[in-house]
N, C-alpha and C positions, 0 to 999 in steps of 0.2 A: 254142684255136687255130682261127681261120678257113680256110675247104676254098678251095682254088684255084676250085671253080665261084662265089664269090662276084663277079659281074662289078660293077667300080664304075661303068660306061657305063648301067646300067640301074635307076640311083640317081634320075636324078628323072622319072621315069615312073610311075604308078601299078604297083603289083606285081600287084592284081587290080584288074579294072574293067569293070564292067556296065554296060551301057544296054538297058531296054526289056525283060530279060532273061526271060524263060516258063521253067520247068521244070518235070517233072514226067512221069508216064511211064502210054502211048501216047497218049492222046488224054485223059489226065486232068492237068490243069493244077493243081501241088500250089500253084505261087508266078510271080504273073503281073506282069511288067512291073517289074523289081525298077533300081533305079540306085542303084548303091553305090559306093565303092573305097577300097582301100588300098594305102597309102603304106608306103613301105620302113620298116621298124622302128616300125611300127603293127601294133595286135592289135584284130581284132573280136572280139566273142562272139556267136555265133546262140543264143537264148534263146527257149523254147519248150518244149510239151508234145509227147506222144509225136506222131507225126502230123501235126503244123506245119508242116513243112518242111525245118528243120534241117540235116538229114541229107541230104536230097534235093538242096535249091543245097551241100551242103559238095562230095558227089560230083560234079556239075555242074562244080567248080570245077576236080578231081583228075580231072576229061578222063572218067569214070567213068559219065558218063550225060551223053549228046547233050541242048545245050538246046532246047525247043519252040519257039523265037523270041529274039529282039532279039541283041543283043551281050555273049559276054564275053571278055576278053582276061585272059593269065595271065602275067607277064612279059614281057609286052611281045608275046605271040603268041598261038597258040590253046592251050587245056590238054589238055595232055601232047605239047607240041611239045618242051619239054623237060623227062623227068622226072628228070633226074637233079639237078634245081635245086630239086625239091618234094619234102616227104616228105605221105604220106597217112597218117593212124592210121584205120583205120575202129573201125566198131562192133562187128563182130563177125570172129572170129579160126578160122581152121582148127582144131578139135581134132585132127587127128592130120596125120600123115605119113605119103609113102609110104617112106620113110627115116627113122628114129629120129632125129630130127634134136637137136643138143642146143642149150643155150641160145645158144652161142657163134657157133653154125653158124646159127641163124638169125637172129643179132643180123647178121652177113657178111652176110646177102639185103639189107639197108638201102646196101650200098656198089654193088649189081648196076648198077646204073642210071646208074651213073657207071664202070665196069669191062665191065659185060656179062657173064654167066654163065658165059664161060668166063676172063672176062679176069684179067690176071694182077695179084694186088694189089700193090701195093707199101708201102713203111714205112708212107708217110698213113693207108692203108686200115687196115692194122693199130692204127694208133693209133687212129682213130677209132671201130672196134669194142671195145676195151682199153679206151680212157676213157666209153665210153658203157656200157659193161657196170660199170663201176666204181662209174661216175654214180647208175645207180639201185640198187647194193647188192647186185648178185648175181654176184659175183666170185667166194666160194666155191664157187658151184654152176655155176659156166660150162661147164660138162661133161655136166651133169644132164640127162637128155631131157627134151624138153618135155611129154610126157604125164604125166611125174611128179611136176610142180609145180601149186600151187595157184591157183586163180583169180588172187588177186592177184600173184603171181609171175610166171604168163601174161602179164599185164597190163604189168608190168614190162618183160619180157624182149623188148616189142613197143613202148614206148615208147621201149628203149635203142634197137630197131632206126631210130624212126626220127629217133632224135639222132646215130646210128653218119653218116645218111644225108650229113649236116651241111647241109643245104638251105638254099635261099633264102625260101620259104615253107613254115609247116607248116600240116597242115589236120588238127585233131585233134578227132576225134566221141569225145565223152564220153572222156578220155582220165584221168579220176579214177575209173573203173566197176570195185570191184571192191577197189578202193586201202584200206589203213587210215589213220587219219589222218596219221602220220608220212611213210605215202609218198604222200599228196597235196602235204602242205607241201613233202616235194621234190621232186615234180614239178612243182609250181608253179614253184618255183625254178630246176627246168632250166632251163624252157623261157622263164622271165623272162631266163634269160642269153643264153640263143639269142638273145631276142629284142634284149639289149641289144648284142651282136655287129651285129646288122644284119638279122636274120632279117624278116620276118613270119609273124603268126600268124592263123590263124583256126578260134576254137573254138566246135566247138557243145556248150551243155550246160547241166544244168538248176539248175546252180548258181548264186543270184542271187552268193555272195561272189566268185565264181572271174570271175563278167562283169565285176561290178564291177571289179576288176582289170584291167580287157583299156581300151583309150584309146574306142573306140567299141562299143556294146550294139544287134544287130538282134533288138526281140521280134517271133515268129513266131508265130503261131496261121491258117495256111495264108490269109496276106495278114503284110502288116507293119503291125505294132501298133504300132512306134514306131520311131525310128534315127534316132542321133545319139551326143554325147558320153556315155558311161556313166552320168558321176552324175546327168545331167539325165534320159536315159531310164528308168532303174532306179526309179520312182516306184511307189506303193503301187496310183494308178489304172490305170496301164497296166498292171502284173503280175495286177491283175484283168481286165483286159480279155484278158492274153495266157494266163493259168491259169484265172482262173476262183476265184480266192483273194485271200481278206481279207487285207492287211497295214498291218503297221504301220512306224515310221519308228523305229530307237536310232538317237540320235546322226548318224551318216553313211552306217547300214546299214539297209534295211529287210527286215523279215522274216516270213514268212510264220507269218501264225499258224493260219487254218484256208480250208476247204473251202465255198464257198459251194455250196447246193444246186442242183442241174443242171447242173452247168458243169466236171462229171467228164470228165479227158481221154479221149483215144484208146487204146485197148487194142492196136494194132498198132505196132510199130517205124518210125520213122520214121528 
């Protein structure tokens, strides 16, 4: 079911759109001069090692860090002019509460933004926390606190939040971190319906299978190593030049098989 904030007026406008774009934080410039965009029911993947960037333009994007320069526009305005139209998954997650909060309770923060904290939900809202807690498998335990569940359950319980959101763009950092295989394949699958809905996506993450997936691939290694259509980016040279690792080409996938010497990432989160 599509969320009433789907507006169809903001259908042929890019949904994000850079010019010239610097970010990077205070006076340290992580990614300079970036022109990119996406179009309604398009998916990027930012592709990169720890440190690259990724992270940095994803936040940039979720209004979450002020750009150093040029232009970007986020529906059609500045980001976080409206967030009740974006969900953000970041990278990392509150371990606790000052409230026991349970799974269910903080799946409901995903509709704030569209309600407001104290606002009053109604049926939709309810449906859309109901079908996104269902979506990713933890309907049994929707009662559960969140301090008592496992990494990937966290994981979980935060990606339903922000499918609960029902957004016009998602900006998902590493949003398989933590996942076992079953529940990457359907998270993959959520968020391919989101996206077939009318969503956009934009995910960073270090998975060459999951970019390939996505219509456009940016590899980051704090500059752009490549960007463009996926299968044409995704090439054996450039994932050396953006990791620093030897691969090879099966078929339609290529895959990393080792570790060229010096060319070990960053040890800090990006």
């Amino acid at each position: 079911m599509s969320d009433p904030a789907m507006s169809a007026d903001s259908c042929a406008e890019p949904v994000v759109q850079a010019r010239g774009l610097s970010v990077g934080y205070s006076t340290d410039a992580i990614l300079s001069l970036l022109d990119f965009s996406v179009g309604r029911g398009q998916t990027l993947a930012l592709v990169g090692a720890n440190g690259s960037g990724k992270s940095t333009l994803l936040k940039a994007i979720a209004g979450l860090l002020r750009p150093m320069g040029g232009e970007l526009s986020v529906l059609g305005g500045l980001p976080l002019a409206t967030p009740a139209r974006v969900a953000y998954l970041g990278q990392f997650h509150p371990s606790g509460f000052v409230l026991p909060l349970c799974v269910a309770e903080v799946v409901r923060m995903g509709r704030f933004a569209a309600r407001g904290l104290f606002g009053k939900f109604g049926p939709a809202d309810e449906e859309a926390v109901h079908e996104a807690i269902e979506a990713v498998g933890l309907s049994d335990i929707a009662d559960t606190p969140l301090n008592e569940l496992s990494g990937g359950q966290r994981q979980r319980v935060f990606i339903a939040q922000a499918l609960a959101r029902r957004a016009e763009l998602l900006l998902l950092d590493e949003p398989e971190a933590n996942l076992d295989a079953a529940s990457r394949t359907n998270t993959r699958r959520l968020f391919a319906e989101a996206v077939g809905r009318g969503a956009s996506a934009i995910i960073a993450t270090h998975d060459i299978d999951a970019a390939a997936a996505c219509d456009h691939t940016m590899l980051l290694a704090r500059r752009v190593v490549a960007y463009g259509p996926s299968a044409q980016v995704l090439r054996a040279d450039a994932l050396l030049e953006t990791f620093g690792v030897v691969g090879r080409a099966e078929g339609d996938k290529v895959v990393v098989v080792g570790r060229e010497h010096g060319h070990e990432g960053c040890d800090h989160a990006d």
